[in-house]
C-alpha positions, 0 to 999 in steps of 0.5 A: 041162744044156740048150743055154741053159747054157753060157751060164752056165757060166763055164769056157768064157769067162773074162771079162775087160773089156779090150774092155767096150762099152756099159751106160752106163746101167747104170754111170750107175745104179751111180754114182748109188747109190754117191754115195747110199751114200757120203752115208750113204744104203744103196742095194740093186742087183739085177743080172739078166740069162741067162749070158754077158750081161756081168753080170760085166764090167758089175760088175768095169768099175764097181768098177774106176771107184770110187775110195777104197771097201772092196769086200767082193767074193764069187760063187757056183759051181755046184759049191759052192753046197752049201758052208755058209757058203762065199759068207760066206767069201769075203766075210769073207776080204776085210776089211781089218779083223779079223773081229768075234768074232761072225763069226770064231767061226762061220767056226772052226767045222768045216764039218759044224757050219755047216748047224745054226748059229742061222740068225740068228748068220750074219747078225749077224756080217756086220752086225758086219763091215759096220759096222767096215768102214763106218767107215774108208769107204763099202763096196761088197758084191757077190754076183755069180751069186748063184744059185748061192751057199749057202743059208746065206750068201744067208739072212746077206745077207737079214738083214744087207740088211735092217737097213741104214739109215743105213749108208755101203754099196751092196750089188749082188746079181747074177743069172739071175733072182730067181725061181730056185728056189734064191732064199730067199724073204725074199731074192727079196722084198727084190730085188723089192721098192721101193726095190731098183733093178733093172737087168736086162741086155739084149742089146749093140746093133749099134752096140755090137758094131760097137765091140766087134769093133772093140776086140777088133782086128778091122775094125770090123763094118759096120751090116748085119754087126753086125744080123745078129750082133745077131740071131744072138746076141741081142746076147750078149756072151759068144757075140758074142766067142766068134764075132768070135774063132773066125770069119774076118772075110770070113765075118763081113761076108758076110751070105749066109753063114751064121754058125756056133754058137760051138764050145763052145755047139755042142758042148753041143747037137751032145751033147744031139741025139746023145742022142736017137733017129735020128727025132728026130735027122733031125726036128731037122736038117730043121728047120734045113733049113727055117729057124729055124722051119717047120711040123711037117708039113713038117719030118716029109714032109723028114724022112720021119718018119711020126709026127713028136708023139714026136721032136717030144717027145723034141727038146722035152725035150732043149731043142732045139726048141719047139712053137707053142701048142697049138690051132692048125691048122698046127702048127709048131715052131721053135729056141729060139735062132738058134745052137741052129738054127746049130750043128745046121745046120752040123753036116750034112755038105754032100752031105746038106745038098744032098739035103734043100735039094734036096727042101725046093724041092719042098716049099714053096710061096713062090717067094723060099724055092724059090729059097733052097732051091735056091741052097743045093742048087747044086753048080756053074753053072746056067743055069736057077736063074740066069735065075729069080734074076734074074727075081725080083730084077727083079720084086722091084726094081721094088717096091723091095724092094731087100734081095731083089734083091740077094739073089738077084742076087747069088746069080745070079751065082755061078751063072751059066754064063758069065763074062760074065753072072756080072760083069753080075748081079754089077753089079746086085747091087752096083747093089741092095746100094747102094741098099738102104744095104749099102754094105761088101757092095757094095764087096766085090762090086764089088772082086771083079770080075776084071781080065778083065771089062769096063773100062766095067763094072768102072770104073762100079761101082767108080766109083759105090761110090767115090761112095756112099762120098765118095770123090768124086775117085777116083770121078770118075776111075773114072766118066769111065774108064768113060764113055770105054771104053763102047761107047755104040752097043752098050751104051746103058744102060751108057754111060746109068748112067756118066753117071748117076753122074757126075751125081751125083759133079759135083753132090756136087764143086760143078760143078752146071751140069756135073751138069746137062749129064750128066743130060740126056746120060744122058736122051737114052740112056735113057728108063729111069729105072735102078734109083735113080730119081734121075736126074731128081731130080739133074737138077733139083737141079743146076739149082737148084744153078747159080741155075736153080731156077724152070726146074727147078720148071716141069720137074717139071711138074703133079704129083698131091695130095703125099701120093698122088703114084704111086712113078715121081714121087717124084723129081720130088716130092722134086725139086720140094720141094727147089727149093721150099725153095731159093726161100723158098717154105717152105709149098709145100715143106713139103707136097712134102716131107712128102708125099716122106717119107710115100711114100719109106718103099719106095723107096731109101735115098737117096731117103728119106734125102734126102726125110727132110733136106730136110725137117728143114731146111724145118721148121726154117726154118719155125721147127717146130723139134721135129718138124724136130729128129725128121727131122733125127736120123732121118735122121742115124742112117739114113745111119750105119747105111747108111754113107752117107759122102756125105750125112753132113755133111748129116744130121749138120749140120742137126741140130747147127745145131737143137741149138745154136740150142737150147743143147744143145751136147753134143748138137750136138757128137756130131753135128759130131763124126760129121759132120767124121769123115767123109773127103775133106770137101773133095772134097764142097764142097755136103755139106762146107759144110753140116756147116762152117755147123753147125760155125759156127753153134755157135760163134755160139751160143755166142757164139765169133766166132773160132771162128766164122771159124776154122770159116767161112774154108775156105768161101771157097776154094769160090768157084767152086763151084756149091752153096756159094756158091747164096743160100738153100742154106747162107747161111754167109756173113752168120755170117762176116761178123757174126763178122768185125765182132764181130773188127773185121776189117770190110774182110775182112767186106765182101770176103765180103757184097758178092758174097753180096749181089749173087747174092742180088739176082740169085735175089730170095731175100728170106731171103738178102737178110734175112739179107745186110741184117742182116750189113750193118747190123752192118758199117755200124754197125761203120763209125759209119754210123747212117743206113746201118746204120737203113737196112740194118736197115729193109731186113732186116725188109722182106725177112724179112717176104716168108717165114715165117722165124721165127728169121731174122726174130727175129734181124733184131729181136735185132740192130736193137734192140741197135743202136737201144739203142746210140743211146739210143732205148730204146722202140723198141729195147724194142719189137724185142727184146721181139718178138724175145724172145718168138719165141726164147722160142717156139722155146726157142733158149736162146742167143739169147733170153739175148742178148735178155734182156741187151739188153732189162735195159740198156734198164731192162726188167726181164726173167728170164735163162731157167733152164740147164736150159731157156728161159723159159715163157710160156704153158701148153703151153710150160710142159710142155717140162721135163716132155716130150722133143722127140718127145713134145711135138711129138706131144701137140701135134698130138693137141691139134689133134685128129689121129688117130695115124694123121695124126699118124704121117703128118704126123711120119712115124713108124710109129703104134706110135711115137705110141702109145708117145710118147702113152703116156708124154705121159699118164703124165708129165702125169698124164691120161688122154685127150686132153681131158687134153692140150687142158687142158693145152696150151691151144688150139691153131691147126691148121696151114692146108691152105696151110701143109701 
């Protein structure tokens, strides 16, 4: 047995489905060929994948969802699969009619005689079974761990699979793989073969242990926590349950503790190693030393094994170890599975594990993996690895390599001398962790400071933990606790980082002129930029949040070509582009902020966070809804995986407001959901109004005013708030005004225009000032004032015309011509919402464009509603937005343009392999070959001019 079998062998974890996470797919897949069956076409399912993968759970979670069919239910075992006709059995025994006498005769008959049956008599009888079962329903055949079953009834189930036609039967046969030996060769062909579908299981995702750690009633794994275990298990069901069961939980969210092999798997490879001779023993064990994989000289020189070819053999024939490809000039060897490397690793008792960590320093070459060596070498304190950790996180931060840093900052501080140097590396690890998204280990970090370390140093951490989390009171508490405690004469740059974070907690709490005021303070401490390089760009930001965004543009002062500013400007770039958009200059942040996300892709999480949002909400302002749609997504599932708390309603709130312009309110709902899960909302007011507005804005698709104000009120206690009520950030207010006339609730409806009117006014943002005429033309239509409403209408359109707002222009279209219809005057009313319509046709926002086709058929235009599943086509590229994703789309077009994938990639920013693979399934989808292909189809397409980025 090698080390890889105990996955398959089913004693050591019985499988039970009490805590089955994911395969939605896979059950999707089973479903569909159980209505097929149950309509009277046969369907085969082939169910592969290695042991423990969960093929078992997957079929069992099936059959538990199936309502009304026989389930004739058998599985192979490794200790029976010489039992003639023993798999047959099973089955026959679980018939809920008598057997037909062609197969009762054959299951009378002694064992003995079962191997010299006629090789077709066993076939036929479990056709005969079938087909009685058949009549009383739909029947489910399974044979699971198939493998293993005989070859006698594998031959019966070729023969009987092979003549169903028009049977009422989903046979499902589950496997390692269909290349097994022990496979009949008819059976192989017909699993491999059309019109089979096969269905091979992978390895669970993160997120689906996250859930399953969740569901087995431990903590829920955080993001970096379930990664790890997804690479240490390769996502195995089985072996991830094994270690959420058998491993404390501190030693699970701990990632630089390393996870051990689960006792079961461990025992099989500790057995097959005590096997082997003492060299090939301490070979083995020097390679865990060195890693998952290393190279043969240095594992022989650690092992002092002078002719390491026959351990290497013997380690190879045991299935304990690997050899790179003949040929090559460094030979090395590696561990087949990461827990084969674990369970020889934590078997090395720790006084030999130090000794070969010890001479394993002397034998690298790379400073990150000496320093590795010696830290798992470290017996107590000492000073010297300490100070040479904190030198390399210094140099590795200040490339933002920020995972590193926190590594080795970490790992400083439990072996520094002195207390306080332990609580200090100890802050900068956590200040590392952060900003490389590993908020739960930070947390951890920060919580186990001792009540004996400094007050302004304990408060700030925990303070600026607080903040990452959304706890934006507590850390606000905390942060001013700090500042007071801080002697800033003698610790300037602590006192400058407090007042950093504070900054940033006033912004996120709506007192934008208060960030401001804490930036410079924090400025005039530090002329150090402190390991996030925000603090300008909050600086900036709170200015703009406070109606100062011109003063904060000219602060950023002249800046190099977007896409080659150094990496100590980003911020001021991301700043500037932010503002930018904040002040309808659309096109310029356009460039900005593409530029930011193009070379943000090193920096803090944060940072491209922030780069990626702002970004998607350009992009969708300037009506380029499916690259903005890729931003907005990405960035969602980046600050879910990086429990970036704070800025989830953001990300999640600027893609759901995409997906319902589009109709696709499924979609959007998963993204309110996540975005209103998020606790303390209303600590947050700038981030809580971006995720209400979603919330809004998807009832207005839906075309739900109630809704609308039931989601829009809360906004109005925040009327003091900076962020909130700040013309061309959120613009909530004329949703809530046009729900409120729709409700007739038109005083209360003027009570929110007016003052949303004149602070528009006042900041001369033309699309706020679209937008607040549009809403005022519908209230004083409302009130039967025609000539103020015509004029409201006019005044919209003016506005609209001052930026490049395709949506917010179309719906000023959509809204006066309903009105001009209203008065009788058709033709003009034709004419705007016929403009109107073939904007909301462009932009595929289903919703709105059916709103226009119902105005424009009352005006006697005969125009077609758009199709459920998607909008209506005018023109040849628009024609392939059923055959395409968003992605896709979006790529081929700008491949149409003549882009490289590289200026592609850039201009998406998304890595080349991901255009190469949305390119490859483009070509397949549409049938071409070349991109001359894709100019065929799409037709010409305008390049975007160098203003317009």
């Amino acid at each position: 047995m090698t080390p890889e079998d105990v996955s398959h062998d089913r004693r050591h974890a019985p499988v039970t489905d009490d805590a089955f996470c994911g395969r939605a797919r896979e059950l999707d897949a089973l479903r569909a060929d159980f209505a097929d069956a149950r309509a009277g076409t046969p369907r085969v399912v082939l169910l592969e994948g290695p042991g423990g993968i969960g093929k078992t759970a997957l079929l069992r979670r099936f059959l538990d969802t199936l309502d009304g069919p026989c389930v004739l239910h058998a599985s192979g075992e490794e200790n029976e699969s010489s039992l003639p006709c023993g798999v047959l059995a099973q089955l026959v025994g679980q018939s809920p009619l008598p057997v037909p006498e062609t197969l009762a005769g054959l299951m009378r008959a002694p064992q003995s005689l079962h191997a010299n049956l006629p090789p077709l008599a066993a076939g036929f009888g479990l056709l005969d079974l079938i087909g009685e079962v058949q009549g009383k329903g739909p029947v489910v055949l399974v044979v699971d761990d198939a493998h293993w079953a005989d070859p006698e009834s594998l031959n019966a189930l070729t023969f009987a699979l092979r003549r169903l036609r028009h049977d009422r039967v989903l046979a499902v046969v589950a496997l390692r793989d269909p290349y097994v030996p022990e496979l009949p060769d008819g059976l192989r062909r017909l699993l491999t073969a059309p019109p089979t579908r096969r269905l091979a299981l992978d390895g669970l995702s993160p997120d689906e242990l996250a859930a399953l750690s969740d569901r087995l009633g431990g903590a829920r794994l955080p993001h970096s926590a379930s990664v790890r275990l997804r690479t240490h298990t390769h996502g195995n069901p089985l072996h991830a349950r094994a270690l959420l069961d058998q491993v404390p939980s501190a030693v699970l969210l701990d990632v630089t503790t390393p996870l051990p092999a689960p006792r079961s798997y461990a025992m099989l490879v500790l057995a097959n190693l005590a096997g082997c001779g003492p060299q090939t023993q301490r070979l083995v064990q020097a390679v865990s030393v060195l890693g998952i994989s290393c190279r043969l000289r240095t594992a022989a020189r650690l092992a002092k094994v002078a002719q390491p070819l026959p351990a290497l053999e013997r380690a190879v024939k045991a299935g304990l170890l690997r050899e790179s490809p003949a040929g090559t000039s460094a030979p090395e060897v590696s561990f087949p599975h990461p827990l084969v490397h674990a369970a020889v690793y934590q078997d090395i008792g720790p006084a030999q594990r130090a000794a070969l960590h010890e001479r394993a320093a002397a034998l690298v070459e790379d400073e990150y993996t000496k320093l590795r060596h010696r830290v798992l070498a470290a017996t107590g304190p000492d000073e010297q690895l300490a100070d040479a950790l904190a030198a390399c996180a210094r140099r590795e931060a200040a490339t933002g390599q920020w995972a590193v840093a926190g590594t080795h900052l970490r790992h400083a501080s439990r072996v520094a001398t002195s207390a306080t140097e332990r609580d200090r590396l100890a802050v900068e690890a956590v200040e590392a962790l952060l900003l490389d998204g590993r908020v739960q280990e930070a947390a951890e970090l920060a919580g186990g400071l001792p009540e004996s370390a400094d007050p302004a140093l304990r408060g700030y951490v925990r303070g600026y933990v607080a903040r990452v989390q959304g706890r934006t009171q507590a850390a606000w508490t905390l942060l001013v606790d700090a500042w007071e405690s801080c002697d800033r004469g003698r610790y300037p740059c602590l006192a400058a980082r407090a007042a950093e974070q504070l900054s940033y907690a006033a912004v996120m709490c709506g007192q934008a002129a208060v960030a401001a005021q804490w930036a410079e303070r924090a400025q005039r401490l530090s002329t150090d930029q402190g390991p996030s390089r925000m603090l300008r760009f909050n600086h900036l930001v709170a200015l703009g949040l406070s109606g100062r965004a011109k003063e904060g543009i000219a602060l950023a002062g002249e800046l190099p070509d977007p896409m080659i500013v150094p990496l100590k400007s980003i911020d001021l770039l991301l700043a500037r582009g932010q503002l930018r958009l904040w002040s309808d200059d659309l096109r310029g942040a356009r460039q900005d902020l593409l530029g930011a996300v193009t070379n943000c892709r090193t920096t803090t999480v944060p940072l491209r966070l922030l780069s990626a949002s702002a970004l998607a909400q350009t992009l969708h302002r300037l009506g380029e809804w499916d690259e903005a749609l890729i931003h907005a997504e990405s960035s969602a599932s980046i600050a879910d995986d990086a429990d970036q708390s704070w800025l989830q309603p953001v990300t999640h709130g600027v893609a759901a407001q995409i997906l319902a312009a589009r109709g696709a309110f499924d979609r959007a709902a998963e993204h309110l959901r996540t975005a209103a899960e998020v606790p303390g909302g209303a600590e947050t007011p700038v981030a809580y109004a971006y995720g209400v507005c979603a919330q809004g804005a998807t009832a207005d698709a839906r075309g739900e005013p109630r809704a609308v104000v039931a989601a829009l009120r809360p906004l109005l206690a925040f009327a003091e708030q900076d962020g909130v009520n700040e013309p061309g950030v959120v613009d909530w207010q004329p949703l809530l005004v046009d729900a409120l006339v729709q409700l007739g609730e038109l005083d209360e409806a003027e009570a929110v225009l007016a003052p949303f009117e004149e602070r528009a006014r006042a900041r001369g943002r033309h699309s706020a000032l679209a937008a607040a005429a549009r809403a005022r033309g519908n209230l004083l239509a409302a009130r039967r004032d025609t000539q103020g409403a015509q004029s409201a209408y006019a005044r919209a359109q003016d506005h609209a015309a001052q930026v490049p707002l395709p949506f917010g222009q179309a719906r000023v279209a959509l809204d006066h011509g309903a009105f001009l219809r209203r008065l009788g005057r058709r033709s003009l009313a034709i004419a705007q919402l016929q403009a109107a319509h073939t904007t909301m046709t462009r932009l595929k926002a289903l919703p709105y464009q059916a709103r226009c086709v119902r105005e424009l058929n009352a005006c006697g235009r005969a125009v077609s509603a758009p199709a459920a599943g998607g909008p209506a086509h005018d023109g040849a590229g628009d024609a392939l937005d059923g055959a395409l994703t968003p992605q896709e789309l979006a790529v081929a077009r700008l491949a149409a343009q003549g882009q490289t994938n590289r200026q592609i990639a850039t201009t998406l920013a998304l890595s080349v392999k991901t255009i190469e693979y949305h390119l490859g399934h483009t070509y397949a989808k549409l049938g071409i070959t070349s991109r001359i292909g894709l100019v065929r189809r799409l037709g010409p397409q305008e390049r975007p001019s160098p203003s317009a980025g």
